[in-house]
Structures are given as structure tokens and as C-alpha cells.
C-alpha positions in Angstrom: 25.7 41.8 -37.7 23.3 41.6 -40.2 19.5 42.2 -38.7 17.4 39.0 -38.8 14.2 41.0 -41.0 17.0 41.7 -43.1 18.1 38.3 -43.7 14.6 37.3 -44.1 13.6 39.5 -46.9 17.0 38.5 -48.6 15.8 34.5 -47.9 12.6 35.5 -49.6 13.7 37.6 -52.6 16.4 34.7 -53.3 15.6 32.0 -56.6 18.1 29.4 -56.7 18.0 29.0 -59.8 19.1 32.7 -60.5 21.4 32.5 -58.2 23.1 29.0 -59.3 22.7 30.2 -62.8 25.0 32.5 -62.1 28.0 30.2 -62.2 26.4 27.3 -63.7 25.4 26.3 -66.9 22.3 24.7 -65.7 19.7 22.7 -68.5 16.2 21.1 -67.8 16.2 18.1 -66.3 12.0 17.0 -65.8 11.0 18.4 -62.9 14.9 19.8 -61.7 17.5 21.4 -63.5 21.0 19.7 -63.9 24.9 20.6 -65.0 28.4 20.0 -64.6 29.5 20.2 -61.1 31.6 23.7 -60.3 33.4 21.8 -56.9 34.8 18.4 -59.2 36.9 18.0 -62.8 33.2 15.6 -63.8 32.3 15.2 -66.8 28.7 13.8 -66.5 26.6 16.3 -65.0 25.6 15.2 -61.5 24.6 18.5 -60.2 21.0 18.9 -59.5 19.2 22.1 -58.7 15.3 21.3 -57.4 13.4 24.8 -57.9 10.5 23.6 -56.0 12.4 23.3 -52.5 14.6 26.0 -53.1 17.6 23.2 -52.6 20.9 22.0 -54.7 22.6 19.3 -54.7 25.8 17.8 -55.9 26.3 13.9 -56.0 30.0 14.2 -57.3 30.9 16.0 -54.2 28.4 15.6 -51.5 27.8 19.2 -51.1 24.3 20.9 -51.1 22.0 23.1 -49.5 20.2 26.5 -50.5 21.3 29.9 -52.7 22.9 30.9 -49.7 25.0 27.4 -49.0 25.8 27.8 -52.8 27.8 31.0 -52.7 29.1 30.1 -49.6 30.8 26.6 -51.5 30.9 28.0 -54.5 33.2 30.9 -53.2 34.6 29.9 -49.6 32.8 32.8 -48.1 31.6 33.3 -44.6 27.7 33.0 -44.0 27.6 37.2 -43.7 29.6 37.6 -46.5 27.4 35.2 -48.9 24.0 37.2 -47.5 25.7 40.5 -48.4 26.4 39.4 -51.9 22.9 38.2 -52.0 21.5 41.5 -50.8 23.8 43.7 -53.7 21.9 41.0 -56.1 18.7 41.5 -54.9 18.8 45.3 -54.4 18.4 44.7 -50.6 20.0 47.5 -48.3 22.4 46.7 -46.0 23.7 49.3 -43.6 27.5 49.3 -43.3 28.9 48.8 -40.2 31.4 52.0 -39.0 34.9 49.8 -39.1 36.3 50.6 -35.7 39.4 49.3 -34.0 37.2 46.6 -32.7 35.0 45.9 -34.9 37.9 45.1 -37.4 39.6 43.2 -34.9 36.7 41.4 -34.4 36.7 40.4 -38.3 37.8 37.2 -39.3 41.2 37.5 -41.3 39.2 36.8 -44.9 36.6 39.6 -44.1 39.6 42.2 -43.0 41.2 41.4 -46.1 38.0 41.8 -48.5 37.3 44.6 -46.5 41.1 46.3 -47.1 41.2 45.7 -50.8 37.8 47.0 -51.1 38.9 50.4 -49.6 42.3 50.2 -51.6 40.2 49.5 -55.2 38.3 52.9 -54.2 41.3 54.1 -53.3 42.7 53.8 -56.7 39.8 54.6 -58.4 39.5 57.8 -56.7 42.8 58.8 -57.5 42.8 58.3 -61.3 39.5 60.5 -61.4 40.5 63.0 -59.3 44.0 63.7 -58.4 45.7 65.8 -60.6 48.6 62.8 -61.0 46.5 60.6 -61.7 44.4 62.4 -64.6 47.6 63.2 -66.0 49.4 59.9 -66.0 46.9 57.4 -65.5 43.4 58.5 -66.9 45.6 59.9 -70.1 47.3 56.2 -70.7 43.8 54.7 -70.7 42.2 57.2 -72.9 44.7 57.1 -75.3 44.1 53.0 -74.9 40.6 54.0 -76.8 38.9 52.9 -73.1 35.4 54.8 -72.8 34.5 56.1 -69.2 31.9 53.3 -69.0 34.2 50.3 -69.7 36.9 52.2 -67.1 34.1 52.3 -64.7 33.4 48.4 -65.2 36.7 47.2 -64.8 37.3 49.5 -61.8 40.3 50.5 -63.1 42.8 53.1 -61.2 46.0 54.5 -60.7 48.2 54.1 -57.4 50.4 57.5 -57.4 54.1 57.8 -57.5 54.6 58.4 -54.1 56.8 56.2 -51.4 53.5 55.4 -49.2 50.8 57.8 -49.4 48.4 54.9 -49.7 49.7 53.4 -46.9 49.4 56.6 -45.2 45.8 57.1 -46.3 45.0 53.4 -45.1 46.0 54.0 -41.6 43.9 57.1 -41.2 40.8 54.7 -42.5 41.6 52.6 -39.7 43.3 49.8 -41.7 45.9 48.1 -39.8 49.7 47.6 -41.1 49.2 43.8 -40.9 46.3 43.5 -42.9 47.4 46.1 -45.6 51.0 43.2 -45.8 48.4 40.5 -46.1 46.5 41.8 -48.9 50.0 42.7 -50.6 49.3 45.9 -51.1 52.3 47.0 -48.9 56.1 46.2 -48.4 57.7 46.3 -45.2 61.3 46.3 -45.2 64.2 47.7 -43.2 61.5 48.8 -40.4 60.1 50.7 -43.1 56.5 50.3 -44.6 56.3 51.5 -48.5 53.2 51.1 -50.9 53.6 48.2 -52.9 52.3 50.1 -56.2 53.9 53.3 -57.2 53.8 55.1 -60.6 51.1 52.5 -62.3 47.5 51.9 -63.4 46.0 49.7 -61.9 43.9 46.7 -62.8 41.7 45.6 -60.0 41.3 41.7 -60.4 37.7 40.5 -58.7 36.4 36.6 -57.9 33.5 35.6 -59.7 31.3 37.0 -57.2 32.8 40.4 -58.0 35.0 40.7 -54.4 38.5 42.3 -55.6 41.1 39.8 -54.5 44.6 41.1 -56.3 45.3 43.8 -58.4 47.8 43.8 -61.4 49.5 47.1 -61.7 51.7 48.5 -64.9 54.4 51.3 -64.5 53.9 54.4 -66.8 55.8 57.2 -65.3 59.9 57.0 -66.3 60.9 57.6 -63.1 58.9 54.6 -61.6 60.1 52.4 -64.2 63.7 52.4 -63.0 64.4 49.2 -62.1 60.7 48.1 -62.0 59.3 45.3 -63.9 57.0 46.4 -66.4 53.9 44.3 -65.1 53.1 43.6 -61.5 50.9 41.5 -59.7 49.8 41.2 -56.1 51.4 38.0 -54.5 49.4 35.3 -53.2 47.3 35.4 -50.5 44.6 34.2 -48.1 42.0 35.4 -50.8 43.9 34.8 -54.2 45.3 32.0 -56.1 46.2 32.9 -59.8 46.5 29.3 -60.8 42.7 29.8 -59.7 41.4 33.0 -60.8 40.6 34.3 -64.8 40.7 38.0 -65.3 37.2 39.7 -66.5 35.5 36.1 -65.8 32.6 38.6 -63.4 32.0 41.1 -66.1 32.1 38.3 -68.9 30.4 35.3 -67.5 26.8 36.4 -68.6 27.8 37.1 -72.2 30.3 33.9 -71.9 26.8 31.8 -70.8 24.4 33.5 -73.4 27.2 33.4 -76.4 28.0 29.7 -75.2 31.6 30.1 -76.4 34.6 32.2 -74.1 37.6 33.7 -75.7 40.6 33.0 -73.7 43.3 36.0 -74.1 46.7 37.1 -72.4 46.6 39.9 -70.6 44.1 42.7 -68.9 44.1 45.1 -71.5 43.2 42.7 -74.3 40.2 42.0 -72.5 39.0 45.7 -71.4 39.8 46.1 -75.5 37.4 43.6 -76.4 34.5 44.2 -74.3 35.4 48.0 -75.6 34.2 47.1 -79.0 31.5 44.7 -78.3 33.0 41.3 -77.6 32.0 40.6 -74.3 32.5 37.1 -73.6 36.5 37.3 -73.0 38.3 36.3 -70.0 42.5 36.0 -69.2 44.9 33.9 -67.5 46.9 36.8 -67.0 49.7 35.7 -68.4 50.2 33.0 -66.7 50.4 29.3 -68.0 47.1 28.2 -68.1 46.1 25.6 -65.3 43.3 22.9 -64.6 41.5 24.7 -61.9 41.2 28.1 -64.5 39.5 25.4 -67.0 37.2 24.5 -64.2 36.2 28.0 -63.8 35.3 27.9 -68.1 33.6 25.1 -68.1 30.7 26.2 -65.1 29.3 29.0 -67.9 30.4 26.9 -71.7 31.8 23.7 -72.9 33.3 25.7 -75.6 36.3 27.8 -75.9 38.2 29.8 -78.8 42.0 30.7 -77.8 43.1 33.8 -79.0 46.7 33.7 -80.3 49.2 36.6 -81.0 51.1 36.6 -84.2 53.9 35.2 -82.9 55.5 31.4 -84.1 57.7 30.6 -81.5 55.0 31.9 -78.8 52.3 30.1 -79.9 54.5 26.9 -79.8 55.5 27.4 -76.5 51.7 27.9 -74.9 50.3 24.7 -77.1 50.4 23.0 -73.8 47.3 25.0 -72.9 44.8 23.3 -75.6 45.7 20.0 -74.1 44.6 21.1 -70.9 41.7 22.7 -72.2 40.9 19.3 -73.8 41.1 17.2 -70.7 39.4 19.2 -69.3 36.3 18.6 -71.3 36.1 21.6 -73.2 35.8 21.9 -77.2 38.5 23.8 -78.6 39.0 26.4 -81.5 42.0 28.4 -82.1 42.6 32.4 -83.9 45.7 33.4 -84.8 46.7 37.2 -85.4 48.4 38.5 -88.1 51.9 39.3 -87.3 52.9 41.5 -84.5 49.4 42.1 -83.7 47.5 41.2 -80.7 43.5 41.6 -79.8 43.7 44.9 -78.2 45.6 46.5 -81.7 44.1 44.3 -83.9 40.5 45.5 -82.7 41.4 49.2 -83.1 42.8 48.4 -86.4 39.8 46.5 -87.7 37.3 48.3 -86.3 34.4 46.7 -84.1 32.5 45.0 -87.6 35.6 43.4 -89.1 37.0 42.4 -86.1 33.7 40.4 -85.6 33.8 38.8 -88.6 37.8 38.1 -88.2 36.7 36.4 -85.0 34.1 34.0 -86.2 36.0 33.4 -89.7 38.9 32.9 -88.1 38.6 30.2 -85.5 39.5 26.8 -86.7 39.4 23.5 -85.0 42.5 22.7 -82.5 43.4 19.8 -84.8 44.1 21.6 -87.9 45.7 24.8 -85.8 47.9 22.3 -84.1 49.0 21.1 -87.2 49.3 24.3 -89.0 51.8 25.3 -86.1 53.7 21.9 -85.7 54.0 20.9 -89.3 55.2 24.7 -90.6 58.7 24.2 -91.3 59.6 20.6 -91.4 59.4 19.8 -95.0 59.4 16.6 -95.7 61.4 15.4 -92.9 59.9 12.0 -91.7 61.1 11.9 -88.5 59.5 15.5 -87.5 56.5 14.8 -89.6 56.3 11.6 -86.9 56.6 13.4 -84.0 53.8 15.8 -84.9 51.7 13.1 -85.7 52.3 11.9 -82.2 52.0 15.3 -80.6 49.0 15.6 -82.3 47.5 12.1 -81.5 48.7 12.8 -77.6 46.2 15.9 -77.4 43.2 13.8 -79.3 44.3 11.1 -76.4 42.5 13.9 -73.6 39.6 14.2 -74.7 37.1 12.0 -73.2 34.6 11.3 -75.4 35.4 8.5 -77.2 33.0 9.7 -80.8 35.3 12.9 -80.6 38.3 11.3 -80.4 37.4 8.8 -83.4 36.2 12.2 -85.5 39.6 13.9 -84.6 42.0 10.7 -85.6 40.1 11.0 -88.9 40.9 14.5 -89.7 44.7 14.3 -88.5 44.9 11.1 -91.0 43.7 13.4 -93.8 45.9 16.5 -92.8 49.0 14.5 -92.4 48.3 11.8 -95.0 49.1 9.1 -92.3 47.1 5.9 -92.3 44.3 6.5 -89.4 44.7 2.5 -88.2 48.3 3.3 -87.2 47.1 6.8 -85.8 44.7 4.8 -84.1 47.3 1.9 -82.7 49.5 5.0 -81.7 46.3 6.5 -79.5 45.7 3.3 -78.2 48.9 3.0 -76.8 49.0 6.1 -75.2 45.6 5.0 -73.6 47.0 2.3 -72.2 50.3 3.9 -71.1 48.8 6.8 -69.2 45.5 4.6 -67.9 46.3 5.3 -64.0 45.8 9.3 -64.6 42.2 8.4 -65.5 41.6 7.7 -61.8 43.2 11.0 -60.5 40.8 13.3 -59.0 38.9 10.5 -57.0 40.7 10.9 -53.9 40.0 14.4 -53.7 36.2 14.1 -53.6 34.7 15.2 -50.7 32.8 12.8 -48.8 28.7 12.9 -48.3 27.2 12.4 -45.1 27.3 9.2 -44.1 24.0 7.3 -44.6 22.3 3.7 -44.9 23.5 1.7 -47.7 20.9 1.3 -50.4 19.1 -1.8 -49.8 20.0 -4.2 -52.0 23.7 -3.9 -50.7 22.7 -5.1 -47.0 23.1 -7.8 -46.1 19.7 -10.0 -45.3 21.1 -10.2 -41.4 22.3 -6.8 -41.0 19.3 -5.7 -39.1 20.6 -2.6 -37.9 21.3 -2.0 -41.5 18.3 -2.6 -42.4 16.4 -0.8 -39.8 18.2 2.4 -40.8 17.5 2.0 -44.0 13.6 2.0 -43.5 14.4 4.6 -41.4 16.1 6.9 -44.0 12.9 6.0 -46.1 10.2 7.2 -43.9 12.3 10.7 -42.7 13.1 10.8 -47.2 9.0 10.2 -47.3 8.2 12.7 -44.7 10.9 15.4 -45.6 9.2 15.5 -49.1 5.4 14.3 -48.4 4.4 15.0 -45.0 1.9 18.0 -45.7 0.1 16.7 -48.6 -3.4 15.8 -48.1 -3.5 12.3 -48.9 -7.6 11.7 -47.6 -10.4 13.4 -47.2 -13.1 12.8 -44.3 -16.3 13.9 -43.0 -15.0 17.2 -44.0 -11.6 16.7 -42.6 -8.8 16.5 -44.5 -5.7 14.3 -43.4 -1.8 15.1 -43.9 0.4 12.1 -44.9 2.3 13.2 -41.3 -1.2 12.5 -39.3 -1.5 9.1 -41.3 2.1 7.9 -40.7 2.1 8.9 -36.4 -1.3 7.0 -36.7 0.1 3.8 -38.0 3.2 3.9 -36.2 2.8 5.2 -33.1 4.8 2.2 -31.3 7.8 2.4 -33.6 11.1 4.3 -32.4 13.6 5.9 -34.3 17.5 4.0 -33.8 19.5 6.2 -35.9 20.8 9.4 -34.3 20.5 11.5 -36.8 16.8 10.4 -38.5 16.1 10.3 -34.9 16.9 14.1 -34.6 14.6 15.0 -37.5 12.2 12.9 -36.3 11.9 14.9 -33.1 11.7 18.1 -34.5 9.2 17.2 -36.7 6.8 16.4 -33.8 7.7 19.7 -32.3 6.9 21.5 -35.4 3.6 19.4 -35.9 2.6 20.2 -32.2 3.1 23.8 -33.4 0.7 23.4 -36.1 3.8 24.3 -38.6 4.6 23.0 -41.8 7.4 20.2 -42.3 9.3 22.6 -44.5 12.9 21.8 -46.1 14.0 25.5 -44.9 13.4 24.7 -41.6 15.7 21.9 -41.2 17.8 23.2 -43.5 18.5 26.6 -40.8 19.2 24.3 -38.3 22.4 24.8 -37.5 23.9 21.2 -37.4 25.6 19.6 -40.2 25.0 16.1 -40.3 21.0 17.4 -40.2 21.3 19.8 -42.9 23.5 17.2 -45.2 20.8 14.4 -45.0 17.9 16.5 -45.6 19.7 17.7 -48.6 20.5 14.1 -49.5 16.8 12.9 -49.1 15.0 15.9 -50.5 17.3 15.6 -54.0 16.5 13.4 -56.9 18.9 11.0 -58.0 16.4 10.1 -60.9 14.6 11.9 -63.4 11.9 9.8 -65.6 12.9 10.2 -69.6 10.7 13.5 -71.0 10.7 11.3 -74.0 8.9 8.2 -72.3 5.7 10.2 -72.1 5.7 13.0 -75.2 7.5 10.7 -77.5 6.7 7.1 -76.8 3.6 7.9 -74.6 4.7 5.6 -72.0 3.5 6.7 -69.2 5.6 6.4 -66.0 3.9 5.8 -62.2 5.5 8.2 -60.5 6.2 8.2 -56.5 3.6 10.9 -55.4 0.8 9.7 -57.0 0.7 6.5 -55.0 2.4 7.7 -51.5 -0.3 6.9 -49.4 0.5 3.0 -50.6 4.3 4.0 -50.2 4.2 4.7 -46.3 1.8 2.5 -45.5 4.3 -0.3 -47.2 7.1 1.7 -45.7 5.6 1.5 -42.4 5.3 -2.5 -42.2 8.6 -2.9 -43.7 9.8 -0.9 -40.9 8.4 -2.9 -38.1 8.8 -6.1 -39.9 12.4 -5.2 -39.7 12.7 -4.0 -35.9 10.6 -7.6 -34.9 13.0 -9.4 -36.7 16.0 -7.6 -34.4 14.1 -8.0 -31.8 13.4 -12.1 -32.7 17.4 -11.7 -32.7 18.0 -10.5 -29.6 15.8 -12.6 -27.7 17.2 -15.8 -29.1 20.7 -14.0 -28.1 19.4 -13.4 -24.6 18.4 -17.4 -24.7 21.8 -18.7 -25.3 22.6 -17.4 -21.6 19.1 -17.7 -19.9 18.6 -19.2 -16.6 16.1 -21.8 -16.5 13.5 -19.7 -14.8 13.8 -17.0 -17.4 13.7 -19.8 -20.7 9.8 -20.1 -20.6 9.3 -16.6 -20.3 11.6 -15.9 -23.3 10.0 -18.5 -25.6 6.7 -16.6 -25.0 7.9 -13.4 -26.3 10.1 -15.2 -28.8 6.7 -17.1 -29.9 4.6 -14.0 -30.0 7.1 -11.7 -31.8 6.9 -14.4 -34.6 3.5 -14.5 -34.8 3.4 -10.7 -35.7 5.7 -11.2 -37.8 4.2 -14.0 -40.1 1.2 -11.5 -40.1 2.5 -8.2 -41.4 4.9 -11.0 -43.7 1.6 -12.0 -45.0 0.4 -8.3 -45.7 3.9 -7.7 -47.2 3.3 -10.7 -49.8 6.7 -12.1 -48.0 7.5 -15.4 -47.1 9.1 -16.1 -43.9 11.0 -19.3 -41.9 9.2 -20.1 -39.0 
């Protein structure tokens, strides 16, 4: 376990805006900061970090909380795993603990297996560096790759020696356990034999966006490995990786990717390792794999905007166009390079040189549309029936894009390309709008719901008291949560809280709701204590439903127009500036709406009074509307008698 000083100096070094920054591409929204959310496929930003209470919160998914919550989401890590990646972040020492035979045992089955790949990522580095075999084999392949001991160093790249299971070996004398070295797919067991997965290759550690390895991709060098070997081999799916989910070199990249606002998307691991080598550092692949939804996802947290990097190779390229329509639906502006023949980006840069492989880069890219058409139309002639079915290829990508300007832009173009008349291209787009109008609503049912609170007031129904009640409920904890240590009065020297102003007006009221009820309670405590009402209180409570509806009331839903008041000079009341007025308003409306139930209940308990109870009713009936026509008349509200 962590020591509590220690997870209070992390808490107090940690900025959530550095931290969400991290993974989101965040832009100032007045007094908060907004992007797209990283846990939906949204395309309008609804993912709101407030600075000033140290909170986020995302409306498209429900989720929110502090930097530690974040990584925790963000990530699916454990609550000691998201403080130790804060602490490497913030330079904060945390002493390992010894893993023992207990200890391990004790670990959940994610933190044995971060724990295991860790050791075998060292384990591999260590061996490349300083086993003879390794040097040799491994180190020599990678420095005749033109990789410098720094970028080898970055990538944590290794070498995994041609031995039947000396790593396996090695691991049990660490302590590791068979089971969790077979989860982690770093070993085979077969026969009632165990054998290291890896033999004979380099090694290319593969790491979250956190930096936690996960995988590893391995390629064989030695000939006698190779025999009957694939070239190319990856770890299999586990607990901890997904490759539909994961972009290789996304950790090392994501800064440059963020600052350059554009990512190159590439093939394989040594493309990448070859670009960062000579300066291009904002490069990331999908492994060879077919690129998927959930990898776009992972893009678009750091840039909207992505160049694909194609080899030199026709029939290739034709077969992985599918990937620009998924970069296009998933919100993303696309450009497109293609190499000369039979080159790729790790020879092309060596060829080039680190200058004119620059300038290939940025003189190269073109738009998707006129590389899509390049490809398609290449060979055709003047073949009608093709030169239709590109036009409709081409229209069926313009079809996934979602904003609607783009779209009209892109028809335009392919008109002029093809020389086809852009109302027909336009009829044809249409019709593939209409055709394919249900997948618009996917994603919907996958959105995780929010905690469940109040309906917003105007969807209540007049008669719903409780309803209603909670709803003036939610409003005064929402005041409170974000209001209740200001100084709203100053007296005889003696300066009054909004907290002491709303207990002194409402000191007969009771909370209903369990929840608001909750916070309402500890509030008192903490004011008893003479301690602030401070969002990170609540917030390291551990209860869920608490910690969601703080989030939920502490987050703004609305930012007032920066261009209302430096443009237009229109000047904007805002909430805090008036609050005083706001809970005292608050307040009535709040036992307005509890007299009213109560006016309900009574005339409920009428219907089956016995005759000596009916006079005694009528009085409290009577004298409940009385107060109520007065705090009506206060309100400016008119009410039936």
C-alpha cells in the first residue's frame, strides 16, 4: 500500500489540466476548458475540464471526477495503479514493495500482469545490452537499422535469446508464477512442458498510453529460429491488451502528435522507431493490423487531423482504402503520401536523408479525395462502367463524414476530378444518406448512464411534488457544493458565509432525497468542524452515487459567449454575482414546494378522516395555505386558493 502523506503530496502536486492534457486535446472554453470526449465516438465536444475545482466532467458519458478518476477511466486502472502513474509524473518517490509469494498473490490479476510484463520488458532490455547473444544478434540488427542508443532506449527495445525457456527460467527465480507468465503470453505450455514464447527475436515492447507495457511484438533474426517461425510475432490477447485498441508509439508520439496537430499513421514498429530517428515525432502504427474504430478514437483525443503514410505498392494500397473511410467517420480530416515504389518510411527516410524527407512529407500529402481517385481511377481508361463505380466509391467515403460544409466542399472536387455533374453526385450521396440512416444512431446504446438525478424543471410535471421537491433540492446542494464559503455579508465586523445564511433561513426544512440528503449531512458535520465545504472532500468519499452528483452539480453545462462581452459588449449577469438573491429565492421555492405536498397529503388523509379528526385537518389544511399564499406573494406567484 501506498502511504497516505504520500498520496497526499501526489493530490497536491497533481493539475488536472496537465494531467487531462495529456490525452486530450483540450481548448478554452470561458472559465473551463472543453474537447472531444476520449470514453464516446462524439463529435461535439462535451467534455469539460473546470481548473478551479480541480474536477472533469463528461456529459456524453456521465463520467467525472478528479486527475486521479481520470486515469483511472481513461485507462481501466486500479486506484494504486492511477496514483503510481501520477507519482512517476510528478517525480514523487514511491518505494516498491518486495514482491513476495503473498504479496503477489494478494495482487489483483491486472496488477500481476503489469507487474510480469514489466519485469519481462527489463528482462529483454537487459539482455540485448548485455548478453553476449544479444549484442551480437540483436543490438547489431538494430544498429545496422540506423537506430541511435537514445531512440533504442525510448522504445525499450530488446532481444529475447534463442534459448527453449531461459526466460521462463529467470521469471520463476523473480518469483513470477507460471500462470501469470501464460496470461501475459509471454509463455507456452504444451505437452506438460513450459517454453518461452519468444526465442531468437528483437523485441518491440508495445506500452498503453500511460506508458504500462501491455504486449510485445517480436521479429526472428537468427536462421535457426526462423525455421518454421513466422517472421513477425505478436503477444495474443489478453486481460491488459486489445490490438483492435492499442496504436504502437502512440506514448512516445502523443505530445509531438498534440503540439504538430497532425499524426502520421504508418504499418509497422520499425517505420515508426525510423521516423522519430530522423526527427518526425508525431507517428504512431496499427501494427499491421486493419485499422479499426476504437484505434481512430485513440487519434482523435490529441488531433482531428491525420496523414496516412502509404507504401509504394498499387494493389496494397487498394486493399487498405477501407481505412480512410473509417478515419472519416470517425471525424478525422484526412491526407494521404504515397512512396515511391518499393519503398517504405523506414528506407525512404534513410534514403532521403532527415531534410528531404521533411519536405517529401509536407509536399507530399494530398487530400483523401484526389488520393482516392488517383488510386481508383489508375487503369480504367475510359471504361464507363468502372469510371461509375469509382464515382460511387468515392461519393460513399464523402457520405462519413459528418459535417455537412465538408461534405458539400468534397462533392465539388470529385465533380471536377471525374468530370461528373456534382447534382447527380449529389442525388447519389443523398441516397446513400438515406439508405444507411439507422447507422447514424449506433453508438447510443453504448453510453454509459449518469447518476440518476431530478429532471430539469420544466420537464416535471406541475403535480409531481416529489419531483419537484427534489429538484429544489438538487438546486440548493448545486448552490452550496459551489457557493457555500463565499462571504456574501459583512456585519459589525463579522463576515457571513452563504452556508450560515442558507441554515439561517431554512432551518425547518428537511432534505427527502437520499442522496442530497447524504451531502447535506456531511456538510453540517464539516461546518461543525469549522472546515471548508470543499469539492475534494466529497469527492474522497468513497460512495459512488455521492461522488457522481457532486461531479454533476459542480460542472458547467453552460459557458456565456467570450464574444458577448469583448465583441458585442453585452454584458452577461452571471450566477455568482447575485447568489445571495439566488438562495434566498431558492429557499422559498423549496418550501413553497414541500407546503404544497404537504397541502396534498392532508387533503389525502381527508378523503378517509373520521369525523372527529375532519376539523382538526381543515385547520392545518387552512393554515398550510395561508403560508403558502404568503411566500407565493414573495415569489411574485399566483396561487388557487
Amino acid at each position: 500500500m501506498i502511504k497516505p502523506s504520500i498520496i497526499d503530496d501526489i493530490k497536491m502536486a497533481m493539475d488536472i489540466v496537465e494531467v487531462v492534457s495529456d490525452f486530450v486535446n483540450l481548448k478554452k472554453s470561458g472559465s473551463s476548458l472543453k474537447g472531444l470526449s476520449p470514453f464516446t465516438a462524439e463529435k461535439t465536444p462535451s467534455f469539460y475540464v473546470v481548473p478551479s475545482k480541480g474536477i472533469f466532467k463528461c456529459f456524453s458519458s456521465g463520467k467525472g471526477g478528479d486527475a486521479i478518476t481520470f486515469v483511472m477511466e481513461f485507462d481501466g486502472l486500479s486506484y494504486i495503479e492511477a496514483l503510481k502513474y501520477l507519482a512517476v509524473k510528478y517525480n514523487i518517490a514511491i518505494e516498491e514493495e518486495i514482491q513476495t509469494d503473498e504479496i503477489q498473490a494478494a495482487q489483483n490479476q491486472r496488477e500481476s500482469l503489469y507487474i510480469v510484463l514489466k519485469y519481462a520488458s527489463n528482462y529483454f532490455q537487459k539482455m540485448l545490452k548485455s548478453n553476449e547473444e544479444g549484442k551480437s544478434i540483436g543490438l547489431t540488427y538494430f544498429k545496422e537499422r540506423g537506430f541511435s542508443d537514445e531512440v533504442i532506449e525510448s522504445f525499450n527495445l530488446g532481444y529475447s535469446l534463442n534459448v527453449w525457456n531461459n526466460f521462463y527460467q529467470e521469471g520463476l527465480k523473480k518469483g513470477l508464477t507460471k500462470e501469470n507468465l501464460e496470461a501475459a503470453g509471454l509463455v507456452i505450455s504444451k505437452e506438460n512442458k513450459v517454453y518461452d514464447r519468444f526465442r531468437g527475436r528483437v523485441m518491440f515492447p508495445i506500452q498503453n498510453v500511460t506508458g504500462k507495457t501491455i504486449a510485445f511484438g517480436a521479429r526472428v533474426l537468427s536462421s535457426d529460429a526462423s525455421k518454421n517461425q513466422p517472421k513477425y510475432l505478436n503477444s495474443p490477447e489478453s486481460q491488459l491488451y486489445n490490438k483492435s485498441k492499442i496504436l504502437y508509439g502512440l506514448f512516445q508520439s502523443r505530445q509531438q502528435i498534440r503540439q504538430d496537430n497532425n499524426c502520421y499513421l504508418v504499418e509497422g514498429y520499425t517505420d515508426v522507431i525510423s521516423m522519430h530517428q530522423i526527427g518526425v515525432k508525431n507517428v504512431v502504427s496499427s501494427s499491421g493490423t486493419a485499422l479499426t474504430g476504437d484505434q481512430v478514437k485513440l487519434i482523435r483525443r490529441y488531433t482531428q487531423n491525420v496523414t496516412v503514410l502509404y507504401d509504394g505498392d498499387a494493389p496494397g494500397i487498394r486493399a487498405s482504402l477501407r481505412g480512410i473511410d473509417i478515419l472519416l467517420e470517425g471525424g478525422l480530416n484526412v491526407r494521404a503520401i504515397t512512396f515511391p515504389d518499393g519503398e517504405d518510411p523506414d528506407s525512404y527516410s534513410k534514403k532521403l536523408g532527415a531534410t528531404a524527407f521533411n519536405h517529401f512529407l509536407i509536399e507530399g500529402a494530398v487530400d483523401f479525395i484526389k488520393f482516392k481517385t488517383s488510386i481508383l481511377i489508375e487503369g480504367i481508361k475510359d471504361d464507363p462502367i468502372k469510371k461509375a463505380g469509382v464515382a460511387r466509391d468515392i461519393v460513399e467515403s464523402i457520405s462519413k463524414i459528418s459535417d455537412s460544409i465538408k461534405r458539400s466542399v468534397y462533392l465539388k472536387e470529385c465533380s471536377a476530378l471525374l468530370h461528373i455533374s456534382e447534382e447527380i453526385l449529389i442525388a447519389e450521396h443523398n441516397k446513400i444518406l438515406i439508405t444507411n440512416k439507422h447507422f447514424n444512431q449506433r453508438g447510443s446504446q453504448n453510453v454509459e448512464a449518469s447518476v440518476s438525478l431530478p429532471l430539469e424543471l420544466d420537464e416535471i410535471e406541475a403535480t409531481d411534488y416529489s419531483k419537484i421537491i427534489a429538484y429544489q433540492e438538487k438546486e440548493s446542494i448545486r448552490v452550496l457544493l459551489n457557493y457555500g464559503d463565499e462571504i456574501i455579508q459583512k456585519s459589525n465586523n463579522r463576515r457571513i458565509k452563504l452556508w450560515d445564511y442558507f441554515i439561517g433561513e431554512s432551518e425547518d426544512i428537511e432534505f427527502i432525497h437520499p442522496t442530497y440528503n447524504k451531502i447535506f449531512s456531511l456538510m453540517i458535520q464539516r461546518n461543525n468542524k469549522k472546515l471548508p465545504l470543499n469539492i475534494e472532500y466529497f469527492l474522497s468519499i468513497e460512495d459512488p452515487e455521492i461522488q457522481k452528483t457532486v461531479i454533476e452539480l459542480c460542472a458547467p453545462k453552460y459557458e456565456i459567449s467570450e464574444f458577448w462581452r469583448e465583441k458585442y459588449q453585452i454584458e452577461v449577469p452571471l450566477e455568482e454575482d447575485f447568489i445571495k438573491d439566488v438562495t434566498y429565492s431558492n429557499i422559498l421555492r423549496f418550501k413553497f414546494r414541500v407546503i404544497q405536498h404537504l397541502i396534498e397529503v392532508q387533503n389525502e388523509k381527508l378523503k378517509t378522516a373520521m369525523e372527529g379528526e375532519i376539523d382538526s385537518l381543515l385547520d392545518e389544511i387552512s393554515d398550510l395555505k395561508q403560508t403558502e399564499m404568503e411566500i407565493a406573494k414573495i415569489l411574485g406567484n399566483v396561487t388557487v386558493k
